[in-house]
Residue frames as a rotation matrix with the C-alpha (Angstrom) as fourth column:
UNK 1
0.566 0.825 0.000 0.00
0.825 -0.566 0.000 0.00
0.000 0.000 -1.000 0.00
UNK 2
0.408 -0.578 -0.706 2.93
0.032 -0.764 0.644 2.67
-0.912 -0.286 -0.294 0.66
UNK 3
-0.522 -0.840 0.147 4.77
0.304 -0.022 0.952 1.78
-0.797 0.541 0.267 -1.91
UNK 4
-0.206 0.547 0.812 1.88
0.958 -0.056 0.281 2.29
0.199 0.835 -0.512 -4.34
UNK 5
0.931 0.283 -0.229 1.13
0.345 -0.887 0.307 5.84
-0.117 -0.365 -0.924 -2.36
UNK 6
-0.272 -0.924 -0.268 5.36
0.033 -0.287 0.957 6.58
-0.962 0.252 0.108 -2.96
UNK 7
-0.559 -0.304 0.772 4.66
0.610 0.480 0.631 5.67
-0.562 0.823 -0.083 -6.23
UNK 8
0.208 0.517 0.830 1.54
0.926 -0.378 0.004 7.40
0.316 0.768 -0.557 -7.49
UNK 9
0.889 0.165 -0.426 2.79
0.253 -0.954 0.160 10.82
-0.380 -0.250 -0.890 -5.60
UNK 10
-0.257 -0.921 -0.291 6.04
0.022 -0.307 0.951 10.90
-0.966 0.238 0.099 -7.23
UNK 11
-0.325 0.478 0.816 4.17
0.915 0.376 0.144 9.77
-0.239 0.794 -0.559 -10.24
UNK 12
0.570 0.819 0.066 2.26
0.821 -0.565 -0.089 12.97
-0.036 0.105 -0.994 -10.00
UNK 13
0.711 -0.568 -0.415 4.88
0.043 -0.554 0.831 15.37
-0.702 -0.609 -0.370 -8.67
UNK 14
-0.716 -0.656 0.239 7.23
0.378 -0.077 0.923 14.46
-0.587 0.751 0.302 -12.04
UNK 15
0.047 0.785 0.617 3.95
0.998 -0.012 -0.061 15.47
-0.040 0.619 -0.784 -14.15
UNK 16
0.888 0.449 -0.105 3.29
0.444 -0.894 -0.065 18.40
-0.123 0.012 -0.992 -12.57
UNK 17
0.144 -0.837 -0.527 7.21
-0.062 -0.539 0.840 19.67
-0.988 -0.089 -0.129 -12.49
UNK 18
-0.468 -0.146 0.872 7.31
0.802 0.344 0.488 18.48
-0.371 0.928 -0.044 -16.53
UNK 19
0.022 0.629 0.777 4.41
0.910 -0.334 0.245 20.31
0.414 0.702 -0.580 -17.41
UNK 20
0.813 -0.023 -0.581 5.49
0.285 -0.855 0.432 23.36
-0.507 -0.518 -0.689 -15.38
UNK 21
-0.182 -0.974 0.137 8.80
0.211 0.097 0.973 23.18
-0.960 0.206 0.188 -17.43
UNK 22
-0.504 0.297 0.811 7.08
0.863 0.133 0.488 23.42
0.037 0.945 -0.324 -20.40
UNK 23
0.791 0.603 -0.106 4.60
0.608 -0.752 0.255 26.17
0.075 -0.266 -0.961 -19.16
UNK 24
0.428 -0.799 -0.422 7.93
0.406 -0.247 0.880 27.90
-0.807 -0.548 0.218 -18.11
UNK 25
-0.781 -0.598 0.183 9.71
0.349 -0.173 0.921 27.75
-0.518 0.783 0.344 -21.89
UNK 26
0.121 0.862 0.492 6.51
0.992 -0.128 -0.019 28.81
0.047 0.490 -0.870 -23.30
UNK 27
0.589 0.655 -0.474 6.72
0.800 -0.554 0.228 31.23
-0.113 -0.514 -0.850 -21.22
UNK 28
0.235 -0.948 0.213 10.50
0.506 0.306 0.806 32.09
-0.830 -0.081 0.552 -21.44
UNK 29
-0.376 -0.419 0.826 9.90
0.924 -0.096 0.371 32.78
-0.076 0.903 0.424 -25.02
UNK 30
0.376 0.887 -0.267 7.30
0.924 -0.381 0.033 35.48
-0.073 -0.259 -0.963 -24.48
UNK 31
0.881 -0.059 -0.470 9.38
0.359 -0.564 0.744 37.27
-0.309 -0.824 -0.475 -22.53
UNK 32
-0.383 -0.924 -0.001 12.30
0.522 -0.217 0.825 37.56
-0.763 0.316 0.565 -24.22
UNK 33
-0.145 0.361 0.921 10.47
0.922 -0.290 0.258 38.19
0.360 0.887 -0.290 -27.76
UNK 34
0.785 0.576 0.228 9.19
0.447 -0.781 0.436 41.39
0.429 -0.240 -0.871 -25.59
UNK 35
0.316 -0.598 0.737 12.72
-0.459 -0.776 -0.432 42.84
0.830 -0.202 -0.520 -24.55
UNK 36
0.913 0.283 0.294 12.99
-0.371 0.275 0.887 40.39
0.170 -0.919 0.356 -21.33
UNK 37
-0.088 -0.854 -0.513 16.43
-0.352 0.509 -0.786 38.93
0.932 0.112 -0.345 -19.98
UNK 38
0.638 0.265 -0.723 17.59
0.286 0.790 0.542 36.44
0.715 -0.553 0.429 -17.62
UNK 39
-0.060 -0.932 0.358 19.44
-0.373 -0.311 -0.874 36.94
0.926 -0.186 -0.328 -14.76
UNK 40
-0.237 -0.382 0.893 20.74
-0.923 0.375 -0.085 34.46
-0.302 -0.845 -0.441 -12.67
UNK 41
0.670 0.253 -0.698 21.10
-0.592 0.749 -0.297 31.82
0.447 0.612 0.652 -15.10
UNK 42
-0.508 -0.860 -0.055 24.49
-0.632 0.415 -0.654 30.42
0.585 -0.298 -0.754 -13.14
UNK 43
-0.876 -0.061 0.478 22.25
-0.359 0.746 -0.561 28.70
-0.323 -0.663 -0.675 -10.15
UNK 44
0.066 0.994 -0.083 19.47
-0.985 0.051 -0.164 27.66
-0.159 0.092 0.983 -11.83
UNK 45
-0.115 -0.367 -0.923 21.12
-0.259 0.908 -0.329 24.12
0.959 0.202 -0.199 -12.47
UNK 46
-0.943 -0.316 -0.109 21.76
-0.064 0.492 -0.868 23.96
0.328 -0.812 -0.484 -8.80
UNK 47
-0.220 0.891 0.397 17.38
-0.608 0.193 -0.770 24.17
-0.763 -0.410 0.499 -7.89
UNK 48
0.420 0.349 -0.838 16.81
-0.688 0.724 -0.043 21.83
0.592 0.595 0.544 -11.06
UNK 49
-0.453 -0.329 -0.829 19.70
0.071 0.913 -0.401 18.95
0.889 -0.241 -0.390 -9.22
UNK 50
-0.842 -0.068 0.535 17.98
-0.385 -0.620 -0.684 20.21
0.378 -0.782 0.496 -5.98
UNK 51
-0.096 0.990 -0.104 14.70
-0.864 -0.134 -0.485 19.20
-0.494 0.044 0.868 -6.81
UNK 52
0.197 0.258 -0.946 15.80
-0.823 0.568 -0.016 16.27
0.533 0.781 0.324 -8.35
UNK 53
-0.769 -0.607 -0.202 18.10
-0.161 0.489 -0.857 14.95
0.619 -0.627 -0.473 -5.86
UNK 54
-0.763 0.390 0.516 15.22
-0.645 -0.406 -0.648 15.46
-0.043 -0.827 0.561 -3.61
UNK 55
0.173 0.900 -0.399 12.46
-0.985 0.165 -0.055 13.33
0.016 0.402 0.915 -5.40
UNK 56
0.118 -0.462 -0.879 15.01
-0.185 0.860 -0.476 10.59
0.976 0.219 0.016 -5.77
UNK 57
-0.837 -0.357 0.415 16.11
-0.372 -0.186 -0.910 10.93
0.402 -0.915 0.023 -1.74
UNK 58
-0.615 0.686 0.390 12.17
-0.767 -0.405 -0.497 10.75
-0.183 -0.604 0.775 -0.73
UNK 59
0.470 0.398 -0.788 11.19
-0.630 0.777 0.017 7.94
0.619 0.488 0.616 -2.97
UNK 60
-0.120 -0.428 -0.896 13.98
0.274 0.853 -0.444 5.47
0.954 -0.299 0.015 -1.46
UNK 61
-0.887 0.120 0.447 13.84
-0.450 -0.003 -0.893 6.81
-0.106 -0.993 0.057 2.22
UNK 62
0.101 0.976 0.191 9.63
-0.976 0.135 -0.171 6.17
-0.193 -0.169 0.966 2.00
UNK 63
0.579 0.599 -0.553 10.28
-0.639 0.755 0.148 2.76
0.506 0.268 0.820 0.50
UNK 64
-0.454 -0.781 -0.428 12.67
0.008 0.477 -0.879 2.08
0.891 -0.403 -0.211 3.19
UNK 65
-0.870 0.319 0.376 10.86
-0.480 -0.372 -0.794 3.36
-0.114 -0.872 0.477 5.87
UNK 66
-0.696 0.536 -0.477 7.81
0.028 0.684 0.729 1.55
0.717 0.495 -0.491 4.00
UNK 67
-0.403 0.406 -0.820 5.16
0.904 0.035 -0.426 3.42
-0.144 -0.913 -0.381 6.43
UNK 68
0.240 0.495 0.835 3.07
0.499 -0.801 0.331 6.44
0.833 0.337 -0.439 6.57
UNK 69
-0.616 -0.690 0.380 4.79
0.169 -0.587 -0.791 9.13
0.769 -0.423 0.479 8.51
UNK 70
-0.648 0.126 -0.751 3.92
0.730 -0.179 -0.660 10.15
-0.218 -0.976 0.024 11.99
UNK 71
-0.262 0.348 -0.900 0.98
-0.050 -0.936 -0.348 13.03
-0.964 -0.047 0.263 11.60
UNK 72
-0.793 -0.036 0.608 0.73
0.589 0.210 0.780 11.82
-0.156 0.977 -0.145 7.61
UNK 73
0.508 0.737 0.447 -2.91
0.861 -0.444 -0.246 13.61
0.017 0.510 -0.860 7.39
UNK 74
0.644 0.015 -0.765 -1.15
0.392 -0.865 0.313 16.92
-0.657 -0.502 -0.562 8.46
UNK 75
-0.362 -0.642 -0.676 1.33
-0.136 -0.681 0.720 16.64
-0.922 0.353 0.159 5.95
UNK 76
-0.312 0.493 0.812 -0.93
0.945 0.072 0.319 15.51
0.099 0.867 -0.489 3.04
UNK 77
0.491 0.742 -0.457 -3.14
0.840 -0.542 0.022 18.35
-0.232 -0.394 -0.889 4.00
UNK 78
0.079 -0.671 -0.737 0.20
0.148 -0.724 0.674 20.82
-0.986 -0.162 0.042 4.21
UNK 79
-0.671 -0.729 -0.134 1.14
-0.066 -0.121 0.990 20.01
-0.739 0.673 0.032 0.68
UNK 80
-0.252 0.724 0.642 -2.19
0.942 0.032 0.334 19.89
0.222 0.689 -0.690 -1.28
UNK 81
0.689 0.273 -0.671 -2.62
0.365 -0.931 -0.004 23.70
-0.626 -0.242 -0.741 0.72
UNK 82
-0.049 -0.641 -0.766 0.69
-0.089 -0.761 0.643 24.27
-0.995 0.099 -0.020 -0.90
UNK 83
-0.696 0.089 0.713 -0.28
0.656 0.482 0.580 23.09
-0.292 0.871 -0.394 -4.65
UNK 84
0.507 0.862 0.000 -3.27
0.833 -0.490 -0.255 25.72
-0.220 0.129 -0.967 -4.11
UNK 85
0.196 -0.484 -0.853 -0.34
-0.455 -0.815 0.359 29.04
-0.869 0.317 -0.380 -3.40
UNK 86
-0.423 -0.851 0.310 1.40
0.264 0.211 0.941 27.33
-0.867 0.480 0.135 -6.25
UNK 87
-0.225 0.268 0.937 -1.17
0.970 0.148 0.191 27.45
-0.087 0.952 -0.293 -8.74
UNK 88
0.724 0.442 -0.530 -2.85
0.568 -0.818 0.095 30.81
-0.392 -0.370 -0.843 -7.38
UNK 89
0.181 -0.681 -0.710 0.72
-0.292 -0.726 0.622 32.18
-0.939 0.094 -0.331 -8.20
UNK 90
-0.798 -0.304 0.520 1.44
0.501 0.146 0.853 30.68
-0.336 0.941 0.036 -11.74
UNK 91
0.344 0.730 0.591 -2.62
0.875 -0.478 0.081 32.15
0.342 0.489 -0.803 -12.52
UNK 92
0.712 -0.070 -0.698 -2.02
0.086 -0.979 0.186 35.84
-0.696 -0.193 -0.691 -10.76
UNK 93
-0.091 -0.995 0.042 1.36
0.100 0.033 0.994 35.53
-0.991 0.095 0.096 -12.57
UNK 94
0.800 0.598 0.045 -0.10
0.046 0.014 -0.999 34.38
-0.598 0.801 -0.016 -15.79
UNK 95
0.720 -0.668 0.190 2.60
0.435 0.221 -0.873 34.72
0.541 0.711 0.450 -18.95
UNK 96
0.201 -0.861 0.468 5.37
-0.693 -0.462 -0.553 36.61
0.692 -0.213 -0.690 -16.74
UNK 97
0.638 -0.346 0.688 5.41
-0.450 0.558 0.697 33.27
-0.625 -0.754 0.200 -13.92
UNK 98
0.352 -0.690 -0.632 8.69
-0.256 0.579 -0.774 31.00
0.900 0.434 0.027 -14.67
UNK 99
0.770 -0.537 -0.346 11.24
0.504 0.178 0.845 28.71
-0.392 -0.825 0.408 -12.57
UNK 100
-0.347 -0.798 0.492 13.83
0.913 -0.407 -0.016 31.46
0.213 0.444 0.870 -14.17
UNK 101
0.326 0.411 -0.851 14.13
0.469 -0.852 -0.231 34.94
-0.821 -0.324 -0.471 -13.18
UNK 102
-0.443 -0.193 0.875 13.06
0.894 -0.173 0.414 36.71
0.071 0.966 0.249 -16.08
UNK 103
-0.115 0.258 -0.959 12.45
0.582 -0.765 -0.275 40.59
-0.805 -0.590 -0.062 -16.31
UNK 104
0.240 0.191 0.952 11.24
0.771 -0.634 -0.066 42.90
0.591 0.749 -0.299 -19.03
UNK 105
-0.740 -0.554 -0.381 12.50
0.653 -0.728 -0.209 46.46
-0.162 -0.404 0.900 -18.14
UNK 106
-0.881 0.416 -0.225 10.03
-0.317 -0.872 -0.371 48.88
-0.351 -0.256 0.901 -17.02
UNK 107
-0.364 0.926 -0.096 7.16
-0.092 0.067 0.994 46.78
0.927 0.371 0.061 -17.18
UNK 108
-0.281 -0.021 0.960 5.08
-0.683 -0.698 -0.215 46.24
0.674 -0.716 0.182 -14.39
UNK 109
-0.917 -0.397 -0.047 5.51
-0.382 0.906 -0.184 44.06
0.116 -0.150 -0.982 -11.44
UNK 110
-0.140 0.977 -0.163 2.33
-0.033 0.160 0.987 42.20
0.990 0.143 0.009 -10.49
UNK 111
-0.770 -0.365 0.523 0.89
-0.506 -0.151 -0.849 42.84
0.389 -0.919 -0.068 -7.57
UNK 112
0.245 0.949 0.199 -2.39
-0.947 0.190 0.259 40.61
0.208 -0.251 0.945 -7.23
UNK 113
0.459 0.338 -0.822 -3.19
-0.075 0.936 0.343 37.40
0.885 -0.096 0.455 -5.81
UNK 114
0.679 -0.225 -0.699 -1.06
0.711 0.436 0.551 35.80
0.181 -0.871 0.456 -3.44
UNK 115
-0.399 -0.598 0.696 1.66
0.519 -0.772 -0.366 39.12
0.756 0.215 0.618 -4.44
UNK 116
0.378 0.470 0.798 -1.21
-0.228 -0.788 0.572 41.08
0.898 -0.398 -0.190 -2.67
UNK 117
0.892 0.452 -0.030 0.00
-0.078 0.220 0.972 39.41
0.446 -0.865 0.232 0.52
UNK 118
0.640 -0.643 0.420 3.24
0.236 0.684 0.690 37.81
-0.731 -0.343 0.590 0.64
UNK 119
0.189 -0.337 -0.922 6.56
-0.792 -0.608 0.060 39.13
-0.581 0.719 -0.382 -1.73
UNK 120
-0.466 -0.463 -0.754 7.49
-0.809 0.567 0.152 35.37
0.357 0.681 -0.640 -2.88
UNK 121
0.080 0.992 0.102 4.59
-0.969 0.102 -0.226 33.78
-0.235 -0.080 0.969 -2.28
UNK 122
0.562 -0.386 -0.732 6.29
-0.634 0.367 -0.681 30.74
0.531 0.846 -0.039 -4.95
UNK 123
-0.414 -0.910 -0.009 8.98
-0.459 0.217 -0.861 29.97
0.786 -0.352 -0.508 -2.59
UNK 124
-0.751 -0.153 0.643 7.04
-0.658 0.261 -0.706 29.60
-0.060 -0.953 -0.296 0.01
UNK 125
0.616 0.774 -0.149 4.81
-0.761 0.535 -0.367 26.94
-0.205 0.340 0.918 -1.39
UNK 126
0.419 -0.629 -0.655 8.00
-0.265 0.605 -0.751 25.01
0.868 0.489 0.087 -2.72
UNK 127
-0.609 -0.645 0.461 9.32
-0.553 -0.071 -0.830 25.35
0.568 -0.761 -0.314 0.65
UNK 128
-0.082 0.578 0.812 6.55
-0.944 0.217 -0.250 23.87
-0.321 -0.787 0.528 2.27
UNK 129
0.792 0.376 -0.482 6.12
-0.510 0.841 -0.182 20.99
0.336 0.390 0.857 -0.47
UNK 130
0.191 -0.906 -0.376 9.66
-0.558 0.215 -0.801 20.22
0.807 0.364 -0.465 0.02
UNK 131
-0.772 -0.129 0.622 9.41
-0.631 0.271 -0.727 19.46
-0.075 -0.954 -0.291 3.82
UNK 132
-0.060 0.880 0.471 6.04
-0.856 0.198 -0.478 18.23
-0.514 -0.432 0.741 3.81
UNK 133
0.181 -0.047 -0.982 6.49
-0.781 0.600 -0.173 15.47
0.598 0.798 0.072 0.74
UNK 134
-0.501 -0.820 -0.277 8.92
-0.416 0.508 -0.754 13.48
0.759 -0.262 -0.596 2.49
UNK 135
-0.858 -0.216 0.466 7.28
-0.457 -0.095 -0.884 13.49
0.235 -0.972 -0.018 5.91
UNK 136
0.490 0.849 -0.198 3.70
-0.872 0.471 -0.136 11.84
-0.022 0.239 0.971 4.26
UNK 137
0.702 0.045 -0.711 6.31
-0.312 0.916 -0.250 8.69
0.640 0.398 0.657 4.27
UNK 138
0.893 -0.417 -0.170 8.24
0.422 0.644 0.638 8.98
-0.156 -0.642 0.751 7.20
UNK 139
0.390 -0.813 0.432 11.58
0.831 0.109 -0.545 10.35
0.396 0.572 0.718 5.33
UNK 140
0.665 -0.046 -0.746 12.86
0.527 -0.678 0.512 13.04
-0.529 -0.734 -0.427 8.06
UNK 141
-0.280 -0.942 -0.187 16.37
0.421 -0.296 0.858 13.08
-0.863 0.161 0.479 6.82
UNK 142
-0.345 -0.085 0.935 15.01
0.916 -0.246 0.316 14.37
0.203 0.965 0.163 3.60
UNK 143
0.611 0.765 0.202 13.05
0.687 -0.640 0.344 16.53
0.393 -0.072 -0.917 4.76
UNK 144
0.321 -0.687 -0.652 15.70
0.509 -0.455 0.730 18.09
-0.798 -0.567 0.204 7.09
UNK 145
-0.213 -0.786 0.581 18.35
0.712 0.283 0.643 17.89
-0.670 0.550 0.499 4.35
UNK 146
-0.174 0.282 0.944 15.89
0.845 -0.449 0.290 19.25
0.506 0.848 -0.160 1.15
UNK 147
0.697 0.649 0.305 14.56
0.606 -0.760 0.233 21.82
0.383 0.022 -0.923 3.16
UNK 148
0.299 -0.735 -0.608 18.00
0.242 -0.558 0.794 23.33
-0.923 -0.384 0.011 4.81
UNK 149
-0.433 -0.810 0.397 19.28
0.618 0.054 0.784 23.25
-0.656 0.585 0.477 1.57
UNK 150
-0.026 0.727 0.686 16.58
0.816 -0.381 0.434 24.73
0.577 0.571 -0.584 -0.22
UNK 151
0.729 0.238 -0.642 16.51
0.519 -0.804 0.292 27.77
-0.447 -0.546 -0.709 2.79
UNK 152
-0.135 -0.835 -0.533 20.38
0.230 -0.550 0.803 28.71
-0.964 -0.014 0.267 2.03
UNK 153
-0.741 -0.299 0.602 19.92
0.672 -0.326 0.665 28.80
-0.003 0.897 0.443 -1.83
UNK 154
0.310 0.896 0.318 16.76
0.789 -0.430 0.440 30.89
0.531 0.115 -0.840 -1.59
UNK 155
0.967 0.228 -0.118 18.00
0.249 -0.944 0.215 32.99
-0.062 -0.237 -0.969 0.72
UNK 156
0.511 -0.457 -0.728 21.36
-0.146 -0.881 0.450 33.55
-0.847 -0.124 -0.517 0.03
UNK 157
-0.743 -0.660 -0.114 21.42
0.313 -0.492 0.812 33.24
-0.592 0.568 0.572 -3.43
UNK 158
-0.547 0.464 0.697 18.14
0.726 -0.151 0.671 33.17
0.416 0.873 -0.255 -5.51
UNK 159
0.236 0.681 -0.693 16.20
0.964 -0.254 0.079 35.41
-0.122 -0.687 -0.716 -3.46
UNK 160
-0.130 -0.744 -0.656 19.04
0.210 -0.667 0.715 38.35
-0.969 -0.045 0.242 -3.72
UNK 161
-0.968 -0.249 -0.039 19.24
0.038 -0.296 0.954 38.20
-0.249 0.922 0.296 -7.42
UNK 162
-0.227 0.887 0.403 15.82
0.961 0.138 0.238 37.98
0.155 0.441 -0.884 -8.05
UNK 163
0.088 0.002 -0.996 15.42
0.747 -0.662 0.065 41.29
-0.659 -0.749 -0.059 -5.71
UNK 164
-0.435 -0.595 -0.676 17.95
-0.111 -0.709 0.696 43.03
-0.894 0.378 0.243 -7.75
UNK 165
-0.879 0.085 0.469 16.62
0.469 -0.014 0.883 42.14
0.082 0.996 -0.027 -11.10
UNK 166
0.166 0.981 0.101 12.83
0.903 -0.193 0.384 43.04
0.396 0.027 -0.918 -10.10
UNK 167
-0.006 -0.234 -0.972 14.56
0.139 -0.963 0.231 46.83
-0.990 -0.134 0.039 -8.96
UNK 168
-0.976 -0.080 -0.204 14.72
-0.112 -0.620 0.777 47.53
-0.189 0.781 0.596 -12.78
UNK 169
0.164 0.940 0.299 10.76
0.754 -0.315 0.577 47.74
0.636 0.131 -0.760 -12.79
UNK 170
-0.957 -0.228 0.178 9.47
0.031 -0.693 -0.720 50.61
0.288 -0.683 0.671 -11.23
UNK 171
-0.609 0.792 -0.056 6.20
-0.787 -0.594 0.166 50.61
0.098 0.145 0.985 -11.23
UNK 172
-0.881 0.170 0.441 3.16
0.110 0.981 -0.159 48.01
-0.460 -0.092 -0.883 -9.74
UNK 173
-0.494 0.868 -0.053 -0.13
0.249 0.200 0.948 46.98
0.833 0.455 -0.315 -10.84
């Protein structure tokens, strides 16, 4: 039974990161075609092996552990709340959301939806899946692990550059 519940959420969880990847280069092109550039293309490899390393980590801890984590409704619950910011922020976002920080100069940022509330709204959905995933199967040490790691790049590198690139807007919705 676990292993089928490892199986169909990882199952799901490569979908939805695929077809966000795609949504993404769609997007990607958009933006550029319209004057847009990247910046902080150097660590963007390191949240793609991040996110992989992580899926792979959670899969074999859960079918080791081969149980449903301590509190399991709380983190199902956690991480189907955080699928809700996630989408909420790719719709408010609409053609300008990406897993790349991309900026058009002097257009304007967005300030609705989850924006209205929270500055990186994104992050902190990903942050939560990241901990919470793991912990629907028992898998601590991931969780620990994905989510320390995931705190330091966010905050001390993608967070920063993102910052600085979104200073060459001036101006919100």
């Amino acid at each position: 039974m676990v292993a089928g519940m490892i199986a169909g959420l990882a199952s799901i969880i490569i979908i939805q990161r695929l077809t966000e990847l795609l949504l993404a280069n769609r997007n990607q092109v958009w933006i550029l075609k319209k004057g847009g550039s990247e910046h902080g293309a150097g660590h963007y490899p390191l949240f793609f092996l991040l996110h992989t390393v992580w899926l792979v980590c959670w899969v074999i801890e859960g079918y080791f552990t081969n149980s449903l984590g301590f509190f399991w409704p709380v983190w199902l619950s956690l991480f189907l709340f955080a699928q809700v910011i996630r989408y909420w922020c790719i719709i408010s976002l609409g053609r300008y959301w990406n897993t790349r920080i991309l900026v058009i100069p002097g257009d304007l940022a967005v300030r609705r939806g989850p924006y209205r509330f929270v500055k990186h709204p994104n992050y902190l959905a990903v942050a939560l899946e990241l901990a919470v995933v793991p912990l629907i199967f028992g898998a601590v040490v991931t969780a620990v692990v994905a989510t320390a790691a995931n705190a330091t790049l966010l905050l001390l590198v993608r967070i920063p550059v993102e910052e600085q690139a979104l200073d060459l807007r001036n101006h919100d919705i």
